[in-house]
N, CA, C and O atoms as a CHARMM CRD file, in Angstrom:
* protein
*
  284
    1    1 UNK  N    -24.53700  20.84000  51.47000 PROA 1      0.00000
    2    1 UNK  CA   -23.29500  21.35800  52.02500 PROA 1      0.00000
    3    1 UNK  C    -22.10800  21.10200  51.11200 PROA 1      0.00000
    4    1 UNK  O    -21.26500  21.94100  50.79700 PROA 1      0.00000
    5    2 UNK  N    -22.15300  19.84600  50.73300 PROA 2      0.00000
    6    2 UNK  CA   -20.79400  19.64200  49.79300 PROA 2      0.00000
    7    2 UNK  C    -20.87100  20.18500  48.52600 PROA 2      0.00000
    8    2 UNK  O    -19.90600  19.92000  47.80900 PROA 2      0.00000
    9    3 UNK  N    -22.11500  21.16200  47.83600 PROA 3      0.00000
   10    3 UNK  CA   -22.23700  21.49600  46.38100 PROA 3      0.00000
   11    3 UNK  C    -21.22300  23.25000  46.89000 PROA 3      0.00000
   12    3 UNK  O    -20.52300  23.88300  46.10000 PROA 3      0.00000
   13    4 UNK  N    -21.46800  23.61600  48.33100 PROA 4      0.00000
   14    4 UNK  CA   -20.55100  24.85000  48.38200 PROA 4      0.00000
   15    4 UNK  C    -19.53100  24.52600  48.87600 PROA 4      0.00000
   16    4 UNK  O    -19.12900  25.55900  49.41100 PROA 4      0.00000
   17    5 UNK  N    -18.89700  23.83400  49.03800 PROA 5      0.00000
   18    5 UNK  CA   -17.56100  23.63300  49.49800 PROA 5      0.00000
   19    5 UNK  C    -16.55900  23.60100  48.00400 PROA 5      0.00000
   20    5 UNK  O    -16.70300  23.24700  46.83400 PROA 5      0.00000
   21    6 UNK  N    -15.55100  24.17000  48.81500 PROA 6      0.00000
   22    6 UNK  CA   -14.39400  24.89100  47.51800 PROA 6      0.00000
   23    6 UNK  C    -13.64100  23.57200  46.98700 PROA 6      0.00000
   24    6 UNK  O    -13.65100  22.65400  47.80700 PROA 6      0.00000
   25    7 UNK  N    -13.09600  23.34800  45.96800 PROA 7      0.00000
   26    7 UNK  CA   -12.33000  22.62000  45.04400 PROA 7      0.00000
   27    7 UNK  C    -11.13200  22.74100  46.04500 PROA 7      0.00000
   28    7 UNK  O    -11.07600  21.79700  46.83400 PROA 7      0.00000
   29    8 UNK  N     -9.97300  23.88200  46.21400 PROA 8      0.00000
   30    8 UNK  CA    -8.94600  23.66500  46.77900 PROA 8      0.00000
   31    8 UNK  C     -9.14400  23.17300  48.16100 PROA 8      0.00000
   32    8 UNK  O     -8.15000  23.00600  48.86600 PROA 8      0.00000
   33    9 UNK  N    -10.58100  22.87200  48.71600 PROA 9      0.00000
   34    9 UNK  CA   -10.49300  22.34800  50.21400 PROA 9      0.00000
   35    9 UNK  C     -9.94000  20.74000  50.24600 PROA 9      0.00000
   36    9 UNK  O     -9.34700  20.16200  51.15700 PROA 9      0.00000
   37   10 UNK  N    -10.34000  20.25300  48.95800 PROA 10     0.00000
   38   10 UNK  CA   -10.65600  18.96600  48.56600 PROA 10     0.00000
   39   10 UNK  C     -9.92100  18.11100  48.04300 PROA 10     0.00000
   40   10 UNK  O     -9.89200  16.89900  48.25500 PROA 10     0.00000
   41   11 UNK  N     -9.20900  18.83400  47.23200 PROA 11     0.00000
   42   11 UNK  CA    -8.22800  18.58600  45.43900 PROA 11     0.00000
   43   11 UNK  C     -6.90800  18.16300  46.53500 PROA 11     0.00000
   44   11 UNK  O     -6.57400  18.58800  47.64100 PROA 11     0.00000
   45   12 UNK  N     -6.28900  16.95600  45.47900 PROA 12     0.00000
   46   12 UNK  CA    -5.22300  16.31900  46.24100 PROA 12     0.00000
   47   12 UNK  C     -4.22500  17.16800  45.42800 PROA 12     0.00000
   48   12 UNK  O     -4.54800  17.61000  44.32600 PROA 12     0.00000
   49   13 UNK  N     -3.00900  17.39600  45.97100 PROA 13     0.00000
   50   13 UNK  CA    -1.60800  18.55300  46.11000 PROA 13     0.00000
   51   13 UNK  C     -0.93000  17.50100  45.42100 PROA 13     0.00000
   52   13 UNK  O     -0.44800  16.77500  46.29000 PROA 13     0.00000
   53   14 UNK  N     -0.58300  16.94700  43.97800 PROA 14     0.00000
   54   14 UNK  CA     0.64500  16.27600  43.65000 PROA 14     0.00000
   55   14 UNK  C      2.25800  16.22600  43.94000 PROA 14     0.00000
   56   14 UNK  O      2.87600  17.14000  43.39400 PROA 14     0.00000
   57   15 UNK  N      2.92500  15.44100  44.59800 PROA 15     0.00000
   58   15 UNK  CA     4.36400  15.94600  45.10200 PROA 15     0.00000
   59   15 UNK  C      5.05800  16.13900  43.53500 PROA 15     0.00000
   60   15 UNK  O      4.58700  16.07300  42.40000 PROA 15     0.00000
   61   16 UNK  N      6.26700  16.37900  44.02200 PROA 16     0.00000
   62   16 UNK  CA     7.54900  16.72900  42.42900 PROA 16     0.00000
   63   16 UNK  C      7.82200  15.44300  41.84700 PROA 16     0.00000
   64   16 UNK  O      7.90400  15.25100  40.63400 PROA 16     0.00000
   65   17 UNK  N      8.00900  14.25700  43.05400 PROA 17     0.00000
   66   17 UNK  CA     7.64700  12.60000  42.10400 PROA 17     0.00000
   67   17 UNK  C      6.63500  12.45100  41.41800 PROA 17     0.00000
   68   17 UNK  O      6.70700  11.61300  40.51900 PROA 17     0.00000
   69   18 UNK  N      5.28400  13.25000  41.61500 PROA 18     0.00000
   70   18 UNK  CA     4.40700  12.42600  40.40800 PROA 18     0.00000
   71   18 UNK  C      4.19800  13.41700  38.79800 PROA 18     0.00000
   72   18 UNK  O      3.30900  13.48700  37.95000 PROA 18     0.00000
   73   19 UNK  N      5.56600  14.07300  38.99900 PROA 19     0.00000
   74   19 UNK  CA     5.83200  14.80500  37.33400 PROA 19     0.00000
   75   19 UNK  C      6.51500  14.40600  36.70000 PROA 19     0.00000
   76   19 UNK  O      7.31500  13.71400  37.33000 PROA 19     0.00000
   77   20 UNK  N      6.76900  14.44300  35.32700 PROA 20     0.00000
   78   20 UNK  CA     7.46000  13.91200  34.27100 PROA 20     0.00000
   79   20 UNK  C      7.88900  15.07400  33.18500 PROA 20     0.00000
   80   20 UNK  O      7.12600  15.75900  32.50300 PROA 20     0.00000
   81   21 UNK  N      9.08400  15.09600  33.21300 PROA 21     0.00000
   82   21 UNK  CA     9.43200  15.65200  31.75200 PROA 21     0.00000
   83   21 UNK  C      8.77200  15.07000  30.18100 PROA 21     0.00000
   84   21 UNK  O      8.91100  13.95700  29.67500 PROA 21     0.00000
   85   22 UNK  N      8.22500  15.94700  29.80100 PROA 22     0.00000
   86   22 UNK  CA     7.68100  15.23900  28.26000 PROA 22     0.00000
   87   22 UNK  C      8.81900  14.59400  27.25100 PROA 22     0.00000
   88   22 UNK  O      8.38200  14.03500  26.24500 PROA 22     0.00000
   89   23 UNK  N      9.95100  14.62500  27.40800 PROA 23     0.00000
   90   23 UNK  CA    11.09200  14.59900  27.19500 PROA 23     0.00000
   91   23 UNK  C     11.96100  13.38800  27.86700 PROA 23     0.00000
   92   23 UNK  O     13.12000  13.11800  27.55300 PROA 23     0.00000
   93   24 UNK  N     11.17100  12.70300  28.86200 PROA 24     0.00000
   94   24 UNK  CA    11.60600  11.46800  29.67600 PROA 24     0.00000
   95   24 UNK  C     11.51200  10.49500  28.47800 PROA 24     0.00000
   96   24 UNK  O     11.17400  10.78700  27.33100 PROA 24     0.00000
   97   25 UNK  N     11.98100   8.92500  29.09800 PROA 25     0.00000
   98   25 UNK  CA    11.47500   8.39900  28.24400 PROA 25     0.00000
   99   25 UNK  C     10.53800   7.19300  28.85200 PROA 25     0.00000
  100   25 UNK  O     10.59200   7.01300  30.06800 PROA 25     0.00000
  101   26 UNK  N      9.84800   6.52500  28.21100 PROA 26     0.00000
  102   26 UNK  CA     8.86500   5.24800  28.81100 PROA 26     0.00000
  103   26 UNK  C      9.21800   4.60200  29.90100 PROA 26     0.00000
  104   26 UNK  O      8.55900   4.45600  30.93100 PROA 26     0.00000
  105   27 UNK  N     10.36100   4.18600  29.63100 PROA 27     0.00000
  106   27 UNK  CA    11.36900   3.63700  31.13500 PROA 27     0.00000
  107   27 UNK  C     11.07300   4.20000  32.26300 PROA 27     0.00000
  108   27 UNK  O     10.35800   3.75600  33.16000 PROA 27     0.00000
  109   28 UNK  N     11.86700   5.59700  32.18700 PROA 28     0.00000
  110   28 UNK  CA    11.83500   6.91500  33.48600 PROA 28     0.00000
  111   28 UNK  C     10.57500   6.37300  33.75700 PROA 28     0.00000
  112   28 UNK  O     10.56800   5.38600  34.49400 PROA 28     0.00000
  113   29 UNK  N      9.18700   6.91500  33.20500 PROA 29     0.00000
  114   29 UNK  CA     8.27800   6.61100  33.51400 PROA 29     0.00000
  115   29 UNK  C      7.32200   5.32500  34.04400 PROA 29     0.00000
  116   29 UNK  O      6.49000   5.57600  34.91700 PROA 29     0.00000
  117   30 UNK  N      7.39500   4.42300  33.70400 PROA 30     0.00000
  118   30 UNK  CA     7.47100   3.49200  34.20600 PROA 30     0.00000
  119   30 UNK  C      7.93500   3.63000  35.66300 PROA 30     0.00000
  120   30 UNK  O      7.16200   3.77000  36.61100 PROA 30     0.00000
  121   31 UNK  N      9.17100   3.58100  35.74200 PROA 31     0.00000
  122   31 UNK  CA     9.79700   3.78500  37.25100 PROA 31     0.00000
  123   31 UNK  C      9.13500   4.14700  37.75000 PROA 31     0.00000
  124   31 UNK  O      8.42100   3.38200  38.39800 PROA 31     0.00000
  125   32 UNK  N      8.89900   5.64300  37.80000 PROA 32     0.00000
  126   32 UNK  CA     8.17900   6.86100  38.50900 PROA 32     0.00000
  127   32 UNK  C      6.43300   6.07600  38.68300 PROA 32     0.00000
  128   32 UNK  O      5.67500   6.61700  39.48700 PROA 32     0.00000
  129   33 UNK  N      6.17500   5.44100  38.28100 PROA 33     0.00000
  130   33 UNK  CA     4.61000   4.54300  38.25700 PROA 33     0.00000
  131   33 UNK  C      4.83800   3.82400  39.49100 PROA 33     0.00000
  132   33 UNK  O      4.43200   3.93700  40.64700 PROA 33     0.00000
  133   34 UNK  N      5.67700   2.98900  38.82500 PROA 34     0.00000
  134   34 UNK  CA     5.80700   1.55100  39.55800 PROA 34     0.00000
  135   34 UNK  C      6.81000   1.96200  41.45300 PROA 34     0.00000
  136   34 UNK  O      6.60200   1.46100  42.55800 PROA 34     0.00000
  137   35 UNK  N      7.65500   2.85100  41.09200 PROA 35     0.00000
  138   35 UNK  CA     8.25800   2.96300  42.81200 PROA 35     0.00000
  139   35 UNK  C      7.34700   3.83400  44.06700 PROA 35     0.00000
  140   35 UNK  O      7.01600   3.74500  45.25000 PROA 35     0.00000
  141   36 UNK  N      7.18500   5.00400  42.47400 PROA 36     0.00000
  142   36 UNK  CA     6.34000   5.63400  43.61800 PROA 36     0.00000
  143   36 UNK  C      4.59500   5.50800  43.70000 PROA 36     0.00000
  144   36 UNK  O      3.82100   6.28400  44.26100 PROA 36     0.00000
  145   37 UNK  N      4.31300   4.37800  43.01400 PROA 37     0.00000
  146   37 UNK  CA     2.98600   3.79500  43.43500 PROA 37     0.00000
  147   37 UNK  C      1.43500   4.70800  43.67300 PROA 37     0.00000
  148   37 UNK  O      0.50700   4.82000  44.47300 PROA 37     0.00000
  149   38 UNK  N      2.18500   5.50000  41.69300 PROA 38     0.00000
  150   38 UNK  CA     1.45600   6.22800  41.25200 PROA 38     0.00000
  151   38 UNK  C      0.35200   5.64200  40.41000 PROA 38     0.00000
  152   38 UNK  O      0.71100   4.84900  39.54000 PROA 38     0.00000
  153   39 UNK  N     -1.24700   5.96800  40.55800 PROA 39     0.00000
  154   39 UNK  CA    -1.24100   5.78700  39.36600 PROA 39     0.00000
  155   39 UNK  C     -1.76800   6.51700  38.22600 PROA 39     0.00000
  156   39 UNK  O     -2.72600   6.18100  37.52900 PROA 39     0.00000
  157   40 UNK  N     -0.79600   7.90000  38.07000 PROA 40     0.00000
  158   40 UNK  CA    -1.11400   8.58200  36.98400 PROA 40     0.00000
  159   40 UNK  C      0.58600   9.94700  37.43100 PROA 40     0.00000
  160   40 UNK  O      1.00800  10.35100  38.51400 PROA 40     0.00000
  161   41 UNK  N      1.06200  10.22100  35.96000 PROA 41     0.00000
  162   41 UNK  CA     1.82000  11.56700  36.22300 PROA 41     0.00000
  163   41 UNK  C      1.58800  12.36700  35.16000 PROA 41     0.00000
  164   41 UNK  O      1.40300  12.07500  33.97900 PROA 41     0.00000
  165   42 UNK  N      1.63200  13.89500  35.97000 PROA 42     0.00000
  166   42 UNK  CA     1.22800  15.11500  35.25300 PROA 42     0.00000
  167   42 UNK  C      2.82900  15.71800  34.40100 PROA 42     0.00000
  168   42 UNK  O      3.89900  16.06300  34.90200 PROA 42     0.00000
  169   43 UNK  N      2.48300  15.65900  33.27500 PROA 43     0.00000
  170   43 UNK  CA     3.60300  15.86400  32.07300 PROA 43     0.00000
  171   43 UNK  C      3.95700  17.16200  31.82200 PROA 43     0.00000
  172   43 UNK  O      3.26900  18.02300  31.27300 PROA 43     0.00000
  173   44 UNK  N      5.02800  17.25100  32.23700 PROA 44     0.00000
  174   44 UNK  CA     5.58600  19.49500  32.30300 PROA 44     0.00000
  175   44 UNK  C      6.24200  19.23000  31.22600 PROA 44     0.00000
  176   44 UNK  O      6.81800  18.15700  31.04700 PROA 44     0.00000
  177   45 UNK  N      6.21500  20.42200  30.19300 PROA 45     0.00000
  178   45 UNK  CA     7.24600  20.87000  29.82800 PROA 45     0.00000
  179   45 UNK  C      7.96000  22.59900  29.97200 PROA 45     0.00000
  180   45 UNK  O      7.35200  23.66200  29.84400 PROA 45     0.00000
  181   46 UNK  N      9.15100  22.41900  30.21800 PROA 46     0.00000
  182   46 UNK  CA     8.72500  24.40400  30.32200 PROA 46     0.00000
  183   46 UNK  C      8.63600  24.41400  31.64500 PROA 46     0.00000
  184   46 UNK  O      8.78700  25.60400  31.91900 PROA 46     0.00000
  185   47 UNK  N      8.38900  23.46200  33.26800 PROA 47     0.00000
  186   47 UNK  CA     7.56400  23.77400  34.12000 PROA 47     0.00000
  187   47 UNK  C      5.95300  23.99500  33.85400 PROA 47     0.00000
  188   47 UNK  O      5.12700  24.16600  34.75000 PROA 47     0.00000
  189   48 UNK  N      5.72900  23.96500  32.71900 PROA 48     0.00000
  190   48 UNK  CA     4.31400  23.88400  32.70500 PROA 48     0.00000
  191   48 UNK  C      3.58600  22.60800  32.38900 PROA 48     0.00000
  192   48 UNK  O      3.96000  21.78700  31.55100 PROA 48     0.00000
  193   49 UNK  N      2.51700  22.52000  33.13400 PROA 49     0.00000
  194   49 UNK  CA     1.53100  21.33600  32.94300 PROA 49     0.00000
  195   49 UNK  C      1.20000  20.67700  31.17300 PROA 49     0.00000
  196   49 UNK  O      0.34300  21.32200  30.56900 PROA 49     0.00000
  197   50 UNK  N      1.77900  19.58600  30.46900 PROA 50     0.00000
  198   50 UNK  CA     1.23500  19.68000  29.49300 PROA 50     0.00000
  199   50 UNK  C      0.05000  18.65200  28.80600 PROA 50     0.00000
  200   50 UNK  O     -0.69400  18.61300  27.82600 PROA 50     0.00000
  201   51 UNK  N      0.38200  17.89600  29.94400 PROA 51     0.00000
  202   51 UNK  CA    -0.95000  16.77600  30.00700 PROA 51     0.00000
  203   51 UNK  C     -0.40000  15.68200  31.30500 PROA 51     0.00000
  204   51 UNK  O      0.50400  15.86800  32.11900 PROA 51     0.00000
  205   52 UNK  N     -1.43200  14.35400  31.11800 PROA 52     0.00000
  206   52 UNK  CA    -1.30000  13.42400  32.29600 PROA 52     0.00000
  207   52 UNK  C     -0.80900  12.00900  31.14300 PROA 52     0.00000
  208   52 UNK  O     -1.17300  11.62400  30.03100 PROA 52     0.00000
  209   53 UNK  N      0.23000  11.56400  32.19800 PROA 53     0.00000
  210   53 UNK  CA     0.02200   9.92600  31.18800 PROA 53     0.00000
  211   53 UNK  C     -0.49200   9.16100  32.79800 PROA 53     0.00000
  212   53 UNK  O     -0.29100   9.32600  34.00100 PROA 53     0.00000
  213   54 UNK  N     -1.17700   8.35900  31.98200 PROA 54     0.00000
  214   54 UNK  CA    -1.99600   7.45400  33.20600 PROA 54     0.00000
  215   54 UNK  C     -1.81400   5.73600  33.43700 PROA 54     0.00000
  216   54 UNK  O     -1.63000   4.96200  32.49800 PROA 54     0.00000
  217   55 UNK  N     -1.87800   5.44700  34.43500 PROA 55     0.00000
  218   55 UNK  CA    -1.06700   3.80900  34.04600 PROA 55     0.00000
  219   55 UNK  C     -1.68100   3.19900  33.27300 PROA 55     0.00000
  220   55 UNK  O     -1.01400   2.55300  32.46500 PROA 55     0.00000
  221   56 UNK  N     -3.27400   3.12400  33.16500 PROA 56     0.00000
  222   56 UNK  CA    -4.08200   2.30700  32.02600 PROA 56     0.00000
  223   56 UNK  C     -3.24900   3.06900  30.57500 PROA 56     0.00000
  224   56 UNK  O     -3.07000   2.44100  29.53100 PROA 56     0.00000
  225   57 UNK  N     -2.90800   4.19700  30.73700 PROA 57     0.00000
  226   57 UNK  CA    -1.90100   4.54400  29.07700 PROA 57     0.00000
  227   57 UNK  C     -1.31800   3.87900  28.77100 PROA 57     0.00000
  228   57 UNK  O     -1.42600   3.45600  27.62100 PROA 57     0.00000
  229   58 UNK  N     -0.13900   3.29800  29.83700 PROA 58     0.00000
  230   58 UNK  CA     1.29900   2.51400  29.89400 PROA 58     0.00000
  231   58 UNK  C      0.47300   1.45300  29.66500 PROA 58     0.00000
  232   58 UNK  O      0.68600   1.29600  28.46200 PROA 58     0.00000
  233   59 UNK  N     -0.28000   0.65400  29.95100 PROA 59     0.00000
  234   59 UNK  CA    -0.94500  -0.78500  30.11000 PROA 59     0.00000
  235   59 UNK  C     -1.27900  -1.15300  28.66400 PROA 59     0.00000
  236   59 UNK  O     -1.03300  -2.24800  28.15700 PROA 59     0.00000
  237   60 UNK  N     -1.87400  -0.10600  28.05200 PROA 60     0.00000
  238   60 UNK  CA    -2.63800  -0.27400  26.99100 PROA 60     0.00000
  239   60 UNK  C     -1.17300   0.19200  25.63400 PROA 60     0.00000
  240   60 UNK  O     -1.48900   0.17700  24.44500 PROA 60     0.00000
  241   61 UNK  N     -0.11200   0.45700  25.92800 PROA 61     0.00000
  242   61 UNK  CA     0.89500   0.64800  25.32100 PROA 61     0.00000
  243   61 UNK  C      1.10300  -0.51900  24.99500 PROA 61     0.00000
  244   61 UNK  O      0.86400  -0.99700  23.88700 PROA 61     0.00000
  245   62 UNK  N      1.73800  -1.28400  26.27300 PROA 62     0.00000
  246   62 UNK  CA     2.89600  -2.46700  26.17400 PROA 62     0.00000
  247   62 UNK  C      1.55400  -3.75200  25.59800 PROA 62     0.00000
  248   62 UNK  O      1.84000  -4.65400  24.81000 PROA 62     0.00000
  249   63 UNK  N      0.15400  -3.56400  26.18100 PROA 63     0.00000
  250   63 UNK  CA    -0.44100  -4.42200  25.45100 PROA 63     0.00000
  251   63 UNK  C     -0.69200  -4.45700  24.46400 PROA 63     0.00000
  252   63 UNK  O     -0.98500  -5.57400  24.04000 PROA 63     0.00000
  253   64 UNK  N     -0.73800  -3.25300  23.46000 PROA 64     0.00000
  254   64 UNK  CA    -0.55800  -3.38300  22.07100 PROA 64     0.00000
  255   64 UNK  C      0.90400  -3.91700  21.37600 PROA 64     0.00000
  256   64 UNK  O      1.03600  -4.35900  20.23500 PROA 64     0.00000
  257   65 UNK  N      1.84800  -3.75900  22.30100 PROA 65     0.00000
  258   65 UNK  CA     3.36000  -3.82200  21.60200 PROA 65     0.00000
  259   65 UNK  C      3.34900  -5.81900  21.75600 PROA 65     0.00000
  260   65 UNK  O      3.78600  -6.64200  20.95100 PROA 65     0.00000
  261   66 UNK  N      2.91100  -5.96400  22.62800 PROA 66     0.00000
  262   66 UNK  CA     2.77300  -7.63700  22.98600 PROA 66     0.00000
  263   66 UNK  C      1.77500  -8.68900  21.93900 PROA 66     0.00000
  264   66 UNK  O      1.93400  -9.88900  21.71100 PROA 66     0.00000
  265   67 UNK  N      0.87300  -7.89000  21.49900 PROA 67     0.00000
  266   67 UNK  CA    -0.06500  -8.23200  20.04300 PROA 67     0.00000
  267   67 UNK  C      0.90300  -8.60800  19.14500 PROA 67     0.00000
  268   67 UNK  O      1.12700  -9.75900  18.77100 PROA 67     0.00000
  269   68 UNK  N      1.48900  -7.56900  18.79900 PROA 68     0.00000
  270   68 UNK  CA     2.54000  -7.05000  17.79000 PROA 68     0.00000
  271   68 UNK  C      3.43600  -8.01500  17.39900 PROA 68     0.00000
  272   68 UNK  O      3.82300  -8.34000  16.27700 PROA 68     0.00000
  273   69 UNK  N      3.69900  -8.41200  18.46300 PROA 69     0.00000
  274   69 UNK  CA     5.29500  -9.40000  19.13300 PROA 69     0.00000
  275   69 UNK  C      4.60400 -10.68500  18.08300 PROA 69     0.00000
  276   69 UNK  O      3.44200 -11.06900  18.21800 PROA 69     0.00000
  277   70 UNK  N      5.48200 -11.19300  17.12600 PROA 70     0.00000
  278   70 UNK  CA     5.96300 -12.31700  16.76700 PROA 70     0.00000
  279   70 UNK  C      6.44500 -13.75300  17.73800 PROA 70     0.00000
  280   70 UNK  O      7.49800 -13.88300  18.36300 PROA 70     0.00000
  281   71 UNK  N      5.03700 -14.97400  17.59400 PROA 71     0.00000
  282   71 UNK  CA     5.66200 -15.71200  18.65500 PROA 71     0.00000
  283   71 UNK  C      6.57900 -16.78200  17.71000 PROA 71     0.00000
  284   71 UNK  O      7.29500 -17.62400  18.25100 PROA 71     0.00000
């Protein structure tokens, strides 16, 4: 039964909080993670879809920048 059941019956509807301008910056984003207790946003530019940043992205960002860091 579930191999014919449709994708749009199923597929979760993202609100306008879990988008991002490609053009934001890390911060914005961040925010948009952390308030609205996302964990992933779909990246428009144009209004169009141009990819996802995902929180393991952000995670794996700041944990490389923390390597980096001079103690």
């Amino acid at each position: 039964r579930v191999a014919r059941k449709k994708v749009k019956d199923v597929m979760y509807k993202p609100t306008e909080g879990e988008k991002i301008d490609a053009d934001a910056t890390m911060g914005e984003a961040v925010h948009s993670l952390i308030i609205g207790h996302h964990q992933s946003l779909l990246v428009t530019k144009d209004s169009e879809i141009v990819g996802i940043l995902r929180l393991v992205d952000v995670f794996k960002l700041l944990c490389d920048r923390v390597k980096k860091c001079r103690i």
